[in-house]
C-alpha positions as CSV (number, residue, x, y, z in Angstrom):
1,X,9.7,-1.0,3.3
2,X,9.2,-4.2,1.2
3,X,6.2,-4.7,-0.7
4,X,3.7,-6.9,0.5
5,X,3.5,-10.3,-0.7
6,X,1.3,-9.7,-4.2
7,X,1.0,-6.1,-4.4
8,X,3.7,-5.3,-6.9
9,X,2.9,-3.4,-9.7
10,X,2.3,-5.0,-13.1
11,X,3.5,-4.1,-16.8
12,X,2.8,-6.0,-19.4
13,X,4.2,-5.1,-23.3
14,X,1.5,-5.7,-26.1
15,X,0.0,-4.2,-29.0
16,X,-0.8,-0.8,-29.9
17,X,-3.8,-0.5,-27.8
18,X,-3.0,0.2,-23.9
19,X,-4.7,0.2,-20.7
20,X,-3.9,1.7,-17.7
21,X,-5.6,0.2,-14.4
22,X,-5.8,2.2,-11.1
23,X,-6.6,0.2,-7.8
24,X,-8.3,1.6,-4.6
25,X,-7.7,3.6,-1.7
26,X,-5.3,1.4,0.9
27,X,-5.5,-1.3,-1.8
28,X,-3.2,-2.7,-3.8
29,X,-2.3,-3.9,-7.5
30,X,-3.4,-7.5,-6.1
31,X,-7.3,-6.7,-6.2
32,X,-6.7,-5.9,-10.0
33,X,-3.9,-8.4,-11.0
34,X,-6.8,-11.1,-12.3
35,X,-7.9,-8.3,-14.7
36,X,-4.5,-6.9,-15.9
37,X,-3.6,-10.2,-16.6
38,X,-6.8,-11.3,-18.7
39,X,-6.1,-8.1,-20.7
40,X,-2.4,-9.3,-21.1
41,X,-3.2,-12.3,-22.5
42,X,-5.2,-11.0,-24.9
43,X,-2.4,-9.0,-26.6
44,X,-2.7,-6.0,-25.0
45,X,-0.4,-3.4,-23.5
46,X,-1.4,-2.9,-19.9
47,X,-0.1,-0.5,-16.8
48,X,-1.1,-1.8,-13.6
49,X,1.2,0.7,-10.9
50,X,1.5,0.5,-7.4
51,X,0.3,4.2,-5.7
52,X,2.8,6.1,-3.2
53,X,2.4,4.9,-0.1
54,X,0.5,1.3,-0.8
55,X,1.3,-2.1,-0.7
56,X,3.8,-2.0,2.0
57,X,2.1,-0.7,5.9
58,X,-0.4,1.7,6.5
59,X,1.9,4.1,8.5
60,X,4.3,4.9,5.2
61,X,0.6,6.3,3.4
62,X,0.3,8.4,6.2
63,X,3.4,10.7,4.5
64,X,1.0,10.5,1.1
65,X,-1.7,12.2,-0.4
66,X,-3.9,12.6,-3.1
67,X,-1.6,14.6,-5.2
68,X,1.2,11.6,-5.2
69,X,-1.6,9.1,-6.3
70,X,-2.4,11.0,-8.8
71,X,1.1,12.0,-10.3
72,X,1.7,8.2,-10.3
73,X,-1.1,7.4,-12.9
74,X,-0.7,10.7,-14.5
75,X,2.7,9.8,-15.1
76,X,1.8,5.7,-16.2
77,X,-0.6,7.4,-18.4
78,X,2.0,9.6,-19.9
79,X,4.3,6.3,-20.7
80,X,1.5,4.6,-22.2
81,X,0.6,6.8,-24.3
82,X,4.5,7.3,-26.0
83,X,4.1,3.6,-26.7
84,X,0.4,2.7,-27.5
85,X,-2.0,4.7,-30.8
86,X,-4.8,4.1,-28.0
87,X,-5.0,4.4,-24.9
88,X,-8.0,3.3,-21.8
89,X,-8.4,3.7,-18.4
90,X,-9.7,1.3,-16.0
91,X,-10.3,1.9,-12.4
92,X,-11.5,0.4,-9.1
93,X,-13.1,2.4,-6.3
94,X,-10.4,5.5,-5.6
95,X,-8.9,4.2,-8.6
96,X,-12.3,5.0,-10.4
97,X,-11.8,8.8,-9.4
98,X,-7.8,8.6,-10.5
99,X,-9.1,7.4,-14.0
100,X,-12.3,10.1,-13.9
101,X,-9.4,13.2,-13.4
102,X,-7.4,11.9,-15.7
103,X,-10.3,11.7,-18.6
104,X,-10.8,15.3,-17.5
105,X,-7.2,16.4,-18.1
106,X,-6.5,14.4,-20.7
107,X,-9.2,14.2,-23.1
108,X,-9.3,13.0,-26.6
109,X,-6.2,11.1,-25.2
110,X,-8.1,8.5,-23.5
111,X,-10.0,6.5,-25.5
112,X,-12.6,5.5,-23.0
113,X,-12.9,4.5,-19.5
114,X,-13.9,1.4,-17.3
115,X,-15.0,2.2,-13.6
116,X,-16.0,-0.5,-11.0
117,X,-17.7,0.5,-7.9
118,X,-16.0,4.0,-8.2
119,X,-15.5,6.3,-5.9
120,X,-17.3,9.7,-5.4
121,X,-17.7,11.0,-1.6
122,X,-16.1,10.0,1.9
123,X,-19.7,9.2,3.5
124,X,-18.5,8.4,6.9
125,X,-20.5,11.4,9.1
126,X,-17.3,11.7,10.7
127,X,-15.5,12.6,7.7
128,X,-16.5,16.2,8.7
129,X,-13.8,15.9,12.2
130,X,-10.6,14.6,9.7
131,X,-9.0,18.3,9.0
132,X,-9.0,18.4,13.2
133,X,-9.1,14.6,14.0
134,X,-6.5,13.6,12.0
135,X,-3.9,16.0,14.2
136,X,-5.2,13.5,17.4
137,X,-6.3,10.3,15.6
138,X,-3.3,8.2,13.3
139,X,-6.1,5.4,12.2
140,X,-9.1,4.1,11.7
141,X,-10.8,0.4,11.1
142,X,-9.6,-0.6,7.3
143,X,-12.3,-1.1,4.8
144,X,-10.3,-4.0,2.4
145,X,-12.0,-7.1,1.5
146,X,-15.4,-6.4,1.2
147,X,-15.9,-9.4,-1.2
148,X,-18.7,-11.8,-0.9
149,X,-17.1,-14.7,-3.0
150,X,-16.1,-17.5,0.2
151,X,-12.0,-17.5,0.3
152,X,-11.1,-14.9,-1.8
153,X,-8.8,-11.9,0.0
154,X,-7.8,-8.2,-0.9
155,X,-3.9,-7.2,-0.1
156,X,-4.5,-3.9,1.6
157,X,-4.4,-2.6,4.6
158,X,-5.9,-3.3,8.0
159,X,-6.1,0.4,8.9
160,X,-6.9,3.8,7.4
161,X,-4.4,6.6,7.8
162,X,-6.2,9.6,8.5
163,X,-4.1,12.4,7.4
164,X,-4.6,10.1,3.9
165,X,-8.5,10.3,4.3
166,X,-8.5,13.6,5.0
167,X,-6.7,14.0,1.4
168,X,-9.1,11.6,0.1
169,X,-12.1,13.6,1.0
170,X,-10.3,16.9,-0.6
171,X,-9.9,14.9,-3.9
172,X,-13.1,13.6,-4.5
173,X,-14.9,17.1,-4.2
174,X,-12.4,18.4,-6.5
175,X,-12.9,15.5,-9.0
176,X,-16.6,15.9,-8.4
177,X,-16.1,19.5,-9.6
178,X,-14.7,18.0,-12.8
179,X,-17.0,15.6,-13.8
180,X,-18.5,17.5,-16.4
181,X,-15.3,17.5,-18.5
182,X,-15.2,14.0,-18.8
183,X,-16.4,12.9,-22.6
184,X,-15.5,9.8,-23.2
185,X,-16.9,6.7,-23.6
186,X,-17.8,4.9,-19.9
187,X,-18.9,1.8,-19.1
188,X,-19.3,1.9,-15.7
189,X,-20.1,-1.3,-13.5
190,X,-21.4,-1.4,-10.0
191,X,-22.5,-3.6,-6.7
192,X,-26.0,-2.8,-5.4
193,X,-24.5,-4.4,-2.3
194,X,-21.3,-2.4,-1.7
195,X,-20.3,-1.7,2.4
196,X,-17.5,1.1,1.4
197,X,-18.6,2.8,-1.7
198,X,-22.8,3.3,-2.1
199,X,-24.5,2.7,-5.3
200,X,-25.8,6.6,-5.0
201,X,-21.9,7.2,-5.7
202,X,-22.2,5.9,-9.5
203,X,-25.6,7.6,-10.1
204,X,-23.8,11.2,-8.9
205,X,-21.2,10.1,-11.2
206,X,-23.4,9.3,-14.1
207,X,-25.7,12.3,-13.9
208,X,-22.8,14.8,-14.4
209,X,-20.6,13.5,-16.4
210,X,-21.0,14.7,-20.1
211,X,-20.2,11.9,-22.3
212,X,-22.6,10.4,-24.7
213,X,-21.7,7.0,-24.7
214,X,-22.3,5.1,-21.3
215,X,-23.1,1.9,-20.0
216,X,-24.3,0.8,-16.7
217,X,-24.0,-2.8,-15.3
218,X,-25.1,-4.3,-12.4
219,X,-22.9,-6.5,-10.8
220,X,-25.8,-8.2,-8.7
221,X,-23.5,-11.2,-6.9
222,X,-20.6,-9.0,-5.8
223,X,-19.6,-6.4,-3.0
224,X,-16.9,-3.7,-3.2
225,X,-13.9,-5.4,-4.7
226,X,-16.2,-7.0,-7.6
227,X,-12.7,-7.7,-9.7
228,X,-11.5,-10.7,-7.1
229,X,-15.9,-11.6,-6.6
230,X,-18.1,-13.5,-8.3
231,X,-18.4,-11.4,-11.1
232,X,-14.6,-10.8,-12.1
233,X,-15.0,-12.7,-15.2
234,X,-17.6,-10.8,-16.6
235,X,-16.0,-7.2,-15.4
236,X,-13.2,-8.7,-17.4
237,X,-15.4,-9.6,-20.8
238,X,-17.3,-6.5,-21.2
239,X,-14.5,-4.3,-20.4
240,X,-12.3,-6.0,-23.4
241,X,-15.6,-6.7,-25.5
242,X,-15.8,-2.3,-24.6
243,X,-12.0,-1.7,-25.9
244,X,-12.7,-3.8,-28.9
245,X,-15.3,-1.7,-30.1
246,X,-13.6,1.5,-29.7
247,X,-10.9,-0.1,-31.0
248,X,-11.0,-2.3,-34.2
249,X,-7.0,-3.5,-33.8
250,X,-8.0,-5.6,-30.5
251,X,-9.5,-8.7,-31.9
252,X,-7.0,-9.0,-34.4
253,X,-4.5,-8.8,-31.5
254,X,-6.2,-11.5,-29.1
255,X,-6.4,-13.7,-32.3
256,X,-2.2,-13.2,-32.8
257,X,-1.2,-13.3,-29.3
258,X,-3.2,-16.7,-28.8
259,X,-1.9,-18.4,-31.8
């Protein structure tokens, strides 16, 4: 199937420091591409992959799960790394949860990590039915574009596969198993006013994970997809103003690539 009009993946080659973004669950690399791009222009190396099963109709996700997401940024991860000294992970929603495992696995290999509204628990009380409803039930109602900024649209999809949210659920419990091994740095920014992932998702996230150095933001003027809301620029500012303190070569890198 061909990809949908901006969702194609994004790679950018740059300095020694890398980031890797993950987007969301039925998402695409669209809702990220501002950020990526910001990044890019700054002189750094950045990763922006397309997940199994995305970008393209709902039905082809429906022949995914959570361990194809996952090998995909595993395996982005795995490539920056062979080309960048350090390495950071930045995720959105699902992608939040992607970047969480992988700072579990990978340790000392990720430098630090930036999650926006991420992910932690499939709320829906009918979450419980998915092991038998998705036998019966292909979709339900998508959950893209929750964006309060007038104009501005998410590429994903108009549907949720079920046999997909049913691996969703499975993967969040097992990252929420995990969170404890998760050391790095965070700064981790959130929507008080979020309609698909609830604030009480980053404080679970927050209270077990075991690194030292964390920051919490608000992101007061935005809903779910806060990278294409009204407070995209300033996701985008504190996340490189976070590399560049955990990394001294960044600013010198921003200063090269805009000369």
């Amino acid at each position: 199937m061909p990809v949908l009009p901006g969702a194609e993946p994004f790679r950018h080659e740059g300095g020694d420091v890398g980031v890797l973004l993950c987007h969301g669950f039925t998402g695409s690399p669209q809702s990220m591409r501002p950020w990526a791009e910001y990044l890019a222009a700054r002189g750094l190396t950045v990763s922006l992959p397309l997940l199994p099963g995305h970008g393209t109709r709902w039905q082809d996700m429906q022949l995914t799960g959570w361990q194809d997401w996952y090998a995909e940024v595993d395996r982005a991860l795995r490539e920056l790394r062979h080309r960048c000294a350090r390495v950071f992970v930045f995720g959105l929603s699902m992608g939040g949860a992607l970047s969480l495992r992988l700072a579990a696995k990978h340790g000392d290999a990720i430098s630090g990590l930036v999650l926006v509204n991420p992910a932690n628990k499939v709320h829906d009380p009918l979450a419980v039915a998915l092991p038998v409803a998705k036998h019966f039930v292909r979709s339900t109602p998508g959950i893209a574009s929750d964006i309060a900024k007038e104009g501005s649209e998410e590429v994903g999809y108009d549907r949720v596969p079920t046999r997909a949210a049913h691996s969703l659920r499975t993967f969040l419990r097992l990252v929420d198993a995990e969170l404890p091994q998760v050391t790095q740095p965070v700064l981790l920014l959130h929507s008080p006013q979020d309609h698909v992932v609830p604030p009480a998702d980053s404080a679970r996230i927050l209270a077990r994970i075991s690194s030292a150095d964390v920051t919490e933001t608000l992101l007061e003027q935005s809903y779910h997809v806060a990278t294409l809301d009204h407070d995209a620029e300033r996701i985008f500012a504190d996340s490189y103003a976070f590399v560049g303190r955990l990394a001294e070569s960044v600013g010198r890198e921003g200063a090269e690539a805009g000369g």
